[in-house]
The first five atom37 places (N, CA, C, CB, O) and aatype in JSON, in Angstrom:
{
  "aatype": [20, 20, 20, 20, 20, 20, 20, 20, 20, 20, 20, 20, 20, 20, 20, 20, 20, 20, 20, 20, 20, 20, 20, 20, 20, 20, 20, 20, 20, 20, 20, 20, 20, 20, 20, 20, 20, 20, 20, 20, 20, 20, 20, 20, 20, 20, 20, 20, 20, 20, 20, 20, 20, 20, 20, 20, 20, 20, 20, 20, 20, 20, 20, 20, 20, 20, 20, 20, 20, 20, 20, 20, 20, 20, 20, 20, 20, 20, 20],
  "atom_mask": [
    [1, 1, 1, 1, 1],
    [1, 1, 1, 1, 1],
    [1, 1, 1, 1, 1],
    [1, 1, 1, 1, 1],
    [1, 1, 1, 1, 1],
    [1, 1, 1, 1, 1],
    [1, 1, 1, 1, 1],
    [1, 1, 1, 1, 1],
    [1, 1, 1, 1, 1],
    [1, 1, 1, 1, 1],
    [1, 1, 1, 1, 1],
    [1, 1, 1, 1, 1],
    [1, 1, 1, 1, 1],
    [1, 1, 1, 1, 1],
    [1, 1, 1, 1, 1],
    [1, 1, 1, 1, 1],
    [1, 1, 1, 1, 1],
    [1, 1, 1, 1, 1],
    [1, 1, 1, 1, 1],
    [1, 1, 1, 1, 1],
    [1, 1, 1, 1, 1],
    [1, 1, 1, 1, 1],
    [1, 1, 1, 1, 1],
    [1, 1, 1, 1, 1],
    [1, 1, 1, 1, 1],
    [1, 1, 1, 1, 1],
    [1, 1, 1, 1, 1],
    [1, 1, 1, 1, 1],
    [1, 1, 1, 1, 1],
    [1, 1, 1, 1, 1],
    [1, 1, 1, 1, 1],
    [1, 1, 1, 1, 1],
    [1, 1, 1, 1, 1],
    [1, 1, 1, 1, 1],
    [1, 1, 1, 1, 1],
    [1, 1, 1, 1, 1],
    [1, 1, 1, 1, 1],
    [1, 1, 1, 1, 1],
    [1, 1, 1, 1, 1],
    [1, 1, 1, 1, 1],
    [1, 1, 1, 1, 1],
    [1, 1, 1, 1, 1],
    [1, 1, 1, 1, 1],
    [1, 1, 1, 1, 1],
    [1, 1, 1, 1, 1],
    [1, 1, 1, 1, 1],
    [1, 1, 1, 1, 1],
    [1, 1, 1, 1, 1],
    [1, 1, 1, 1, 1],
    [1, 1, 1, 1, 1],
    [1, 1, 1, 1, 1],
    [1, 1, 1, 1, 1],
    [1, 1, 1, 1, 1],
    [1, 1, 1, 1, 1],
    [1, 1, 1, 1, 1],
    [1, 1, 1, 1, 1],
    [1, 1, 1, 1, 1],
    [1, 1, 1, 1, 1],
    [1, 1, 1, 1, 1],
    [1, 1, 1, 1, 1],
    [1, 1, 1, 1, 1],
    [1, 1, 1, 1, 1],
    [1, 1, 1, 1, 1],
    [1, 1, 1, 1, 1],
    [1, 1, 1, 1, 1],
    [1, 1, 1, 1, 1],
    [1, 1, 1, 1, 1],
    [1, 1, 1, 1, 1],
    [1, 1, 1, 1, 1],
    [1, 1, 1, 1, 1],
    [1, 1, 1, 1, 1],
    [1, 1, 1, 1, 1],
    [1, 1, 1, 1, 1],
    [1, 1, 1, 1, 1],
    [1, 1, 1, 1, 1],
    [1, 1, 1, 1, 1],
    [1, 1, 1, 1, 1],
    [1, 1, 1, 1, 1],
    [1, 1, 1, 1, 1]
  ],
  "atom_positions": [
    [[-19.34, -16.13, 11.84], [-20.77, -16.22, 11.74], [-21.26, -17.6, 12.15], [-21.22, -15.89, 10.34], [-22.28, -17.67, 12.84]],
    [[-20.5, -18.95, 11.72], [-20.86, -19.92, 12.28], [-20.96, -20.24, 13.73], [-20.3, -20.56, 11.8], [-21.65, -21.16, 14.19]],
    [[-20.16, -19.34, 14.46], [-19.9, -19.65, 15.59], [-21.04, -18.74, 16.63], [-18.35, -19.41, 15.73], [-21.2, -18.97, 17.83]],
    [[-21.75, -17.71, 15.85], [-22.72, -16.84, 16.4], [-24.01, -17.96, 16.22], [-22.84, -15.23, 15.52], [-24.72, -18.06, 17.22]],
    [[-24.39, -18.82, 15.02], [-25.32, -19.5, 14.64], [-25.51, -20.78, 15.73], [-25.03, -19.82, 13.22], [-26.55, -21.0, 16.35]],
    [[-24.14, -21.66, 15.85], [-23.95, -22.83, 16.78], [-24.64, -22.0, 17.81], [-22.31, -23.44, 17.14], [-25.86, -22.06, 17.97]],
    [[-23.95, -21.3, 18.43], [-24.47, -20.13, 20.08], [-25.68, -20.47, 20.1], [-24.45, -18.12, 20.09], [-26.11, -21.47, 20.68]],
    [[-26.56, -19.41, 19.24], [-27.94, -19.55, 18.76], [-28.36, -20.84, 19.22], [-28.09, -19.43, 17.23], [-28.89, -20.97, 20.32]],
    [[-28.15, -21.79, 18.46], [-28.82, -23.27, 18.55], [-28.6, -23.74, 19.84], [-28.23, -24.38, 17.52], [-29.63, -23.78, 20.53]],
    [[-27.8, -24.03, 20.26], [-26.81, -24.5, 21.64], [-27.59, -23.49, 22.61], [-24.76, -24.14, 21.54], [-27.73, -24.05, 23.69]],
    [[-28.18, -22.12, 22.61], [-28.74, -21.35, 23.92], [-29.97, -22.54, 23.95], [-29.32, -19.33, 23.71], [-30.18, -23.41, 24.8]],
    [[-30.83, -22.19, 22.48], [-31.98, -22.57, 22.64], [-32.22, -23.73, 22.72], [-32.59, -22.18, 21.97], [-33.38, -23.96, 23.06]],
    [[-31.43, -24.83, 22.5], [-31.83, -26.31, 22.91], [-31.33, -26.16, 24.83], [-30.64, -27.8, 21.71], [-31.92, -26.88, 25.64]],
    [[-30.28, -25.22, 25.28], [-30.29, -25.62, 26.95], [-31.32, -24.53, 27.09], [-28.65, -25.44, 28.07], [-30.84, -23.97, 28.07]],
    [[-32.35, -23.86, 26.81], [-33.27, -22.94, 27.51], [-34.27, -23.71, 27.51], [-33.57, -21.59, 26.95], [-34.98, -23.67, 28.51]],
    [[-34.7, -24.78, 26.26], [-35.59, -25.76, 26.1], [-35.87, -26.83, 27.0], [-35.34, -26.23, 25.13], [-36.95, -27.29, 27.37]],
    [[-34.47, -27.19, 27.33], [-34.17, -28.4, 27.9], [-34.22, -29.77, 26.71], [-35.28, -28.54, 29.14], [-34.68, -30.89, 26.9]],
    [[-33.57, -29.2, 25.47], [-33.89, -30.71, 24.71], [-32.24, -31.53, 25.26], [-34.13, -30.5, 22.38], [-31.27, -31.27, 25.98]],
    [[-32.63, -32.36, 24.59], [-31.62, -33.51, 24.1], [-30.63, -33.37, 25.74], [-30.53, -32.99, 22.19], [-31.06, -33.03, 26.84]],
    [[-28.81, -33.88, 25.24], [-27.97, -33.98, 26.19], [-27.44, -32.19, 26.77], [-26.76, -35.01, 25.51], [-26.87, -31.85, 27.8]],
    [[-27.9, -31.43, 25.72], [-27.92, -29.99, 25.89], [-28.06, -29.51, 27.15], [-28.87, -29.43, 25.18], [-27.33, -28.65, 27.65]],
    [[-28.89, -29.98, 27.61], [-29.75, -29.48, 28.83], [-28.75, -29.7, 29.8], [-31.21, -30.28, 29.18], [-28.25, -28.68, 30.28]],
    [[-28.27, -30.95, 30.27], [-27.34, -30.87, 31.05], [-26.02, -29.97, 30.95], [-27.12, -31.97, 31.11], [-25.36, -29.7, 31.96]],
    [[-25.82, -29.72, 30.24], [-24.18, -29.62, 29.66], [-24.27, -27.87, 31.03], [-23.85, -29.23, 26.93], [-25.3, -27.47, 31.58]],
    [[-23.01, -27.35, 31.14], [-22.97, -26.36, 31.79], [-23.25, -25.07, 31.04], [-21.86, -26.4, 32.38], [-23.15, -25.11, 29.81]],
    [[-23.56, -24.02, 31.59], [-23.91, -22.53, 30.84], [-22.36, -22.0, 30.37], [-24.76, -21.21, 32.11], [-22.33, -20.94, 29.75]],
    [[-21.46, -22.5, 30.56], [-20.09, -21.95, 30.18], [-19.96, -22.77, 28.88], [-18.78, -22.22, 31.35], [-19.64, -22.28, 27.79]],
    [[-20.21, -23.86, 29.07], [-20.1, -24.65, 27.11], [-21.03, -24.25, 26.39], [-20.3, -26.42, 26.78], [-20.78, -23.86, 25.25]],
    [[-22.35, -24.26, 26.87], [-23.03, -23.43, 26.26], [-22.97, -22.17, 25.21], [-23.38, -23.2, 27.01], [-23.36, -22.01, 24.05]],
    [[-22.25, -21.3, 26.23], [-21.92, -20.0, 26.16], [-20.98, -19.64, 25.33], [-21.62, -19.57, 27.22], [-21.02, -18.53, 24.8]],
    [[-19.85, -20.65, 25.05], [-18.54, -20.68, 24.77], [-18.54, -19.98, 23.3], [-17.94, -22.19, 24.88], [-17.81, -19.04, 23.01]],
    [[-19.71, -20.77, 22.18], [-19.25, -20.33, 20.67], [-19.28, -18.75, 20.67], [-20.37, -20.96, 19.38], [-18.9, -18.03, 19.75]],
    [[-19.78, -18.38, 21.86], [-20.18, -16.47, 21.72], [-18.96, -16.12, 22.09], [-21.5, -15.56, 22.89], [-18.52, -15.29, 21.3]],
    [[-18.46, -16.3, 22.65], [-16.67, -16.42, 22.73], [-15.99, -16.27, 21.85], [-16.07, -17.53, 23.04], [-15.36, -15.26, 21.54]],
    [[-16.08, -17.56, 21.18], [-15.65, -17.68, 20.37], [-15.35, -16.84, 19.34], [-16.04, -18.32, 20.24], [-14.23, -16.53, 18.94]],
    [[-16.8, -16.36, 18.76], [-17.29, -15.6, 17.95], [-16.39, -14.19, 18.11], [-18.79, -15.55, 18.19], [-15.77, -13.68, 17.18]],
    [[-16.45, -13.67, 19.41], [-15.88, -12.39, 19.75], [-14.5, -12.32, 19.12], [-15.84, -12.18, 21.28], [-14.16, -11.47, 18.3]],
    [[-13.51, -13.59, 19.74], [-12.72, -13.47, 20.07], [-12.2, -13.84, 17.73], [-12.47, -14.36, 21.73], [-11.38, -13.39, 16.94]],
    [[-12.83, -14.41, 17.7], [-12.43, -14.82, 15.87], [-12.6, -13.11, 15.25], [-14.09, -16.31, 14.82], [-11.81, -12.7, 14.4]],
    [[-13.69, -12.25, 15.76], [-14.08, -10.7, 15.02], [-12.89, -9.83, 15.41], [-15.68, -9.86, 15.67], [-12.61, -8.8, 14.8]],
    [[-12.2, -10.29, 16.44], [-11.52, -9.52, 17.05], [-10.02, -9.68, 16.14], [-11.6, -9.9, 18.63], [-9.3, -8.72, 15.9]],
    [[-9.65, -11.41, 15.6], [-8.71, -11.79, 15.37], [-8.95, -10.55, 13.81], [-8.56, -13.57, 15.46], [-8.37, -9.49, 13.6]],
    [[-9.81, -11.12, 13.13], [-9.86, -10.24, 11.5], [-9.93, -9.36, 11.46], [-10.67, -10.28, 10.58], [-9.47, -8.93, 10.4]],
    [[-10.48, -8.29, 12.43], [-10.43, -6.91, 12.52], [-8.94, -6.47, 12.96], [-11.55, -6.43, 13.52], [-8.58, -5.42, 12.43]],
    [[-8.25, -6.92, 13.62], [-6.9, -6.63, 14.06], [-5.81, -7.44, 12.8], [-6.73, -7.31, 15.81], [-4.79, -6.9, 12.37]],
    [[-6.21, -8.58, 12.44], [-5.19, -8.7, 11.07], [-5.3, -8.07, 9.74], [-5.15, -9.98, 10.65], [-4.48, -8.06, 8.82]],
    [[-6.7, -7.45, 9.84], [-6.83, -6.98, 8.37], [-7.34, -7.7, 6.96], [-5.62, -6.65, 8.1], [-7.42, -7.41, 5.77]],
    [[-7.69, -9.03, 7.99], [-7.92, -9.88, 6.92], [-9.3, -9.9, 6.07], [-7.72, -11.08, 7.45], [-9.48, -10.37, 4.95]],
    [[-10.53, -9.05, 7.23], [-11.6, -8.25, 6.64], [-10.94, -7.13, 5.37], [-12.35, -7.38, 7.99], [-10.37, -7.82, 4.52]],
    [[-10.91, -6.66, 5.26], [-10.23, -5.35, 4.58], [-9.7, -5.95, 3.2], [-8.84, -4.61, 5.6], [-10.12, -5.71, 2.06]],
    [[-8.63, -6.83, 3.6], [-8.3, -7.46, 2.34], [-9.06, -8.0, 1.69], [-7.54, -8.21, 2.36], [-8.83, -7.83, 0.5]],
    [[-10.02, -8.68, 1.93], [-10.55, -9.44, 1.61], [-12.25, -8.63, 0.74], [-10.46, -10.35, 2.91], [-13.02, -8.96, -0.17]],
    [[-12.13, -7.64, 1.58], [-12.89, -7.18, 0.42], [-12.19, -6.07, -0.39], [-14.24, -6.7, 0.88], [-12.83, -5.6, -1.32]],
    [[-11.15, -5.67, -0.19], [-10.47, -5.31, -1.3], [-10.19, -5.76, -2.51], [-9.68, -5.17, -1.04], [-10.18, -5.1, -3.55]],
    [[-9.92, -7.11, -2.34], [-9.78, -8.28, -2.97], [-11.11, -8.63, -4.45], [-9.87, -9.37, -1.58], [-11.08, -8.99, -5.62]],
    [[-12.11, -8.25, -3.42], [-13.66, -8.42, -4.24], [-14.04, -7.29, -5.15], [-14.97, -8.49, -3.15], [-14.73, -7.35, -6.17]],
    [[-13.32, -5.98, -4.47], [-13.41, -5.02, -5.27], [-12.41, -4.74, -6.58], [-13.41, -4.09, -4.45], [-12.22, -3.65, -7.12]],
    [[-12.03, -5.57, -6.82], [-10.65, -5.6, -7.78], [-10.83, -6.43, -8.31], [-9.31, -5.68, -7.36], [-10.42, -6.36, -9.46]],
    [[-11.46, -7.63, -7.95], [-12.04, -8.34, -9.25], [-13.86, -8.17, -9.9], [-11.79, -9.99, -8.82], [-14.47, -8.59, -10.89]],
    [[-14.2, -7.26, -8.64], [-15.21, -6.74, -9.68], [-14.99, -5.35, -10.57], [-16.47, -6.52, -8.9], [-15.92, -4.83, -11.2]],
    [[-13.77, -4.88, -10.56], [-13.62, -3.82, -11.38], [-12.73, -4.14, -12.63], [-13.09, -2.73, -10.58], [-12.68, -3.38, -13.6]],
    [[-11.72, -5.8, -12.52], [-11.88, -6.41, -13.77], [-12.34, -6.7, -14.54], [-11.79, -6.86, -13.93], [-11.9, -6.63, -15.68]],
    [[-13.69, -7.24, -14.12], [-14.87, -7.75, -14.56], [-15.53, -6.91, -15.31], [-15.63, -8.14, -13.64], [-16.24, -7.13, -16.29]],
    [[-15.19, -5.77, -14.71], [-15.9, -4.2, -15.96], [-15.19, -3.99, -16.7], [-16.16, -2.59, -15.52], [-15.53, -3.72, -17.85]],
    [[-13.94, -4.03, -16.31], [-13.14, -3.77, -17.27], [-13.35, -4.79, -18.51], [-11.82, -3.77, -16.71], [-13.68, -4.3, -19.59]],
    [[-13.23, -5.69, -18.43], [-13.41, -6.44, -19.35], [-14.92, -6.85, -20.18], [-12.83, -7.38, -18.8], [-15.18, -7.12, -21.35]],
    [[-15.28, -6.81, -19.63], [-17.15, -6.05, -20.2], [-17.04, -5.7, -21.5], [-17.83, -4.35, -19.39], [-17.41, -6.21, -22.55]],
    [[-15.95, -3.9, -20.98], [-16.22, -2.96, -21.63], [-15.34, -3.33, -22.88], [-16.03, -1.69, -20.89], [-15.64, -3.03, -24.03]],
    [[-14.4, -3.89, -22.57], [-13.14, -4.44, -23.73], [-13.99, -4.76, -24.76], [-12.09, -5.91, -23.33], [-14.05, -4.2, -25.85]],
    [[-14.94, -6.11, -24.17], [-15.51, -7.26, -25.13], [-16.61, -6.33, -25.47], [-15.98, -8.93, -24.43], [-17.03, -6.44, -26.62]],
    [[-17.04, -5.63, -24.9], [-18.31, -4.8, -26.37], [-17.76, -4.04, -27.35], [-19.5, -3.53, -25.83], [-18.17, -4.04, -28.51]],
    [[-16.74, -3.3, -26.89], [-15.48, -2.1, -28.01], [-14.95, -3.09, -29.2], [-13.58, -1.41, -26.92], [-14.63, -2.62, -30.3]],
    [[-14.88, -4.51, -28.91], [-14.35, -5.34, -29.68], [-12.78, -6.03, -29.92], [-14.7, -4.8, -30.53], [-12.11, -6.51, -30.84]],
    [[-12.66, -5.68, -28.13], [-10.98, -5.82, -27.95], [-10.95, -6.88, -27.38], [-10.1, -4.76, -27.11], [-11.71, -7.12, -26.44]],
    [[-9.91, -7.9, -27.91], [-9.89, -8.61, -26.74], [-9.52, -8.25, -24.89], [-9.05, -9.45, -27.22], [-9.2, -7.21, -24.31]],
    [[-9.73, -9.42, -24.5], [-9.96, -8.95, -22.78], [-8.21, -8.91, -22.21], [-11.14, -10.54, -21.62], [-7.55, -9.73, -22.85]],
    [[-7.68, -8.43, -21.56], [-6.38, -8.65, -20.72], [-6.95, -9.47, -19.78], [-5.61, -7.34, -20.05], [-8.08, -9.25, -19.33]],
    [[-6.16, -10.57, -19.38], [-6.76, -11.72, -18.26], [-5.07, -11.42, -17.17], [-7.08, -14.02, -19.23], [-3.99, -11.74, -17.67]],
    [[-5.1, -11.14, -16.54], [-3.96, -11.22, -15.2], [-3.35, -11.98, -14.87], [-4.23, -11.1, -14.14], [-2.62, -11.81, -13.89]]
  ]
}
């Protein structure tokens, strides 16, 4: 996502013409969108999306779990 945001900024300062931007070439420019592709491409093919919210879903279903402990009057299991 950072690298979609830099893009962003970096088009619109060389479409502007601000700062040293302006000069720089449309390929450096261009590059963080690259980038970007090529990083969605890396996590979607390692799985590291997936885990990672697997990950979130398992500690938010601790989190209930343990909720429900501490209102029943049990103590919590911590992992």
């Amino acid at each position: 996502m950072y690298f979609l945001g830099i893009g962003l900024v970096l088009l619109l300062l060389k479409y502007l013409e601000i700062g040293p931007v302006a000069a720089w070439s449309w390929i450096a420019v261009l590059s963080p969108f690259a980038l970007a592709v090529v990083w969605w491409t890396w996590v979607d093919w390692s799985g590291h999306a997936k885990k990672t919210e697997m990950d979130k879903l398992d500690k938010r279903k601790q989190e209930r779990i343990d909720k429900q402990r501490t209102a029943m009057g049990l103590p919590s299991k911590k992992r």
